[in-house]
N, C-alpha and C positions, 0 to 999 in steps of 0.2 A: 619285814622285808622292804627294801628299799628301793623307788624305782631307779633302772638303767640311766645313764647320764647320756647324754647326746653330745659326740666331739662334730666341731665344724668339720667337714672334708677342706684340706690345704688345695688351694688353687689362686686360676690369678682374677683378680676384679674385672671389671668394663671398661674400666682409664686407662688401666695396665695394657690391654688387648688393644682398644682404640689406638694406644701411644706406638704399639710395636706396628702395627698396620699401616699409620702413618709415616713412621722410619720406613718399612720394606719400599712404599710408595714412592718418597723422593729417593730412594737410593738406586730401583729400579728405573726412573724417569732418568734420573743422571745418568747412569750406565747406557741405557739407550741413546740419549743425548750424543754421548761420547763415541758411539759405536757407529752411529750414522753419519757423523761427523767426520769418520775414518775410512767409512768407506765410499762417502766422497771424493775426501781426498785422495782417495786411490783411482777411483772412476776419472778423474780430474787427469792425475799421472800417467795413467794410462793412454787416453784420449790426447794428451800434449807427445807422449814418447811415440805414440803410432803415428802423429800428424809430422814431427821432425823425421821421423826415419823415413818414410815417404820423399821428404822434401831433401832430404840431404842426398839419396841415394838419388833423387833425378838430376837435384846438381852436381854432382859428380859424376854423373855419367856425360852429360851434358857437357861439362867441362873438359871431360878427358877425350872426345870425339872432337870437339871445338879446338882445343889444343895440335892434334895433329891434322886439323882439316886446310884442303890446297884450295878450296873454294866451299862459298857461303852464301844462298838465297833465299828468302821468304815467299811461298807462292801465296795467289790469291787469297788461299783459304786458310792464312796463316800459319803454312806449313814449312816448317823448316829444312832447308834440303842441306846437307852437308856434304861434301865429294872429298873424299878420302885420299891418304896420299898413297895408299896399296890400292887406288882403283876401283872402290867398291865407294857405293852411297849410302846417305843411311838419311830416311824424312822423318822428322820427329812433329804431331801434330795433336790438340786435344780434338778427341772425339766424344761422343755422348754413349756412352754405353746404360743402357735401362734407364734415363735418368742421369747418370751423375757421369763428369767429367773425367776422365781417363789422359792417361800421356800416352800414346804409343808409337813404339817405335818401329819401322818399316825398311826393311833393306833386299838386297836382291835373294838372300836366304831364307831370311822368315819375318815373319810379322811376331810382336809381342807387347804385352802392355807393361808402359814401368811400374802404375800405380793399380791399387788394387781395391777396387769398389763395389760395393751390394747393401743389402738391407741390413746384414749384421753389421756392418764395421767397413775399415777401412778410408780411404780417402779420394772426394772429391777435389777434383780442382777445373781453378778457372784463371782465365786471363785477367792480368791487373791492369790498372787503369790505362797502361800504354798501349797495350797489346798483347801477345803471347813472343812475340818475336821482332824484331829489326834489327835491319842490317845498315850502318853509316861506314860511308866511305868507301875507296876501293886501293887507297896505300896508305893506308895500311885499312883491311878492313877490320870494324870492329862491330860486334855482334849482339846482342843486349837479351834479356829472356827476365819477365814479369810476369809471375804465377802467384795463384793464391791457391794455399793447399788447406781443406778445411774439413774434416769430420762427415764421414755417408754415411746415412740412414740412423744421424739421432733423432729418436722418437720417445723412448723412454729412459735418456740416460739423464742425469740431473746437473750436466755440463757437456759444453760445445766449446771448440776453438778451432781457432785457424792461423796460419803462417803462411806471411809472406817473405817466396823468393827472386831477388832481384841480383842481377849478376849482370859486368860486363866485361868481354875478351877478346883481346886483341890476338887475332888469325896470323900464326908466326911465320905462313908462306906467302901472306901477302905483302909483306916490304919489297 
């Protein structure tokens, strides 16, 4: 009688395993790579779309108040008064709310703010290097507004921006 024969069991070496461990490694390290990289850039897109929407919609509002106003002054505290030509006023002035910079606007109806600021998100703003408001001349008067609108309460995002608005308009009731 013969002894049994012994078959190797089919499996894979230590090179074999090493080599696949090390592919999974960089293919894993890339994908991550690429996935952080994207959502970046979305953090990025985000924080530019919320700081333009902000800044466009005060200058537009700005603009289209400016456009029909019969009179145009800056008080003190760099408050913009505008007298309208149905009779009514509207003070447009930065305040500080919690910390961060606010536009708001004030008339004989209600108080309200244009911009929208807190710890999550939102947008600070501040006066640019002229001022927040002046007013030249008085025929024709023309009106000027330098704001910087920038990013509230980045603390863990991995990108910050800011936009500057400068705009000037000429008062069509003062010729």
């Amino acid at each position: 009688m013969s002894a049994p024969r012994l078959s190797l069991a089919k499996g894979f070496t230590l090179v074999e395993l090493l080599l696949v461990v090390a592919l999974l490694g960089i293919t894993v390290g890339v994908t991550s790579d690429i996935l952080l990289s994207i959502v970046r850039t979305y953090n990025k897109t985000q924080v530019l779309n919320e700081i333009e929407q902000q800044a466009n919609f005060v200058s537009l509002k700005l603009e289209k108040e400016l456009r029909s106003a019969i009179d145009v002054s800056v008080g003190v505290d760099d408050a913009l008064t505008i007298s309208l030509s149905d009779g009514t006023t509207s003070v447009y002035r930065l305040v500080d709310v919690s910390g961060f910079g606010v536009i708001r606007r004030e008339n004989q109806l209600l108080t309200y703010d244009l911009t929208k600021a807190d710890m999550l998100g939102g947008v600070t703003v501040s006066c640019g290097p002229t001022g927040c408001f002046t007013v030249a001349g008085t025929s024709p008067t023309i009106v000027s507004y330098d704001l910087v609108f920038a990013q509230a309460g980045a603390t863990d995002v991995s990108f910050t921006g800011s936009s500057n608005i400068s705009n000037t308009i000429v008062i069509r009731y003062s010729y």
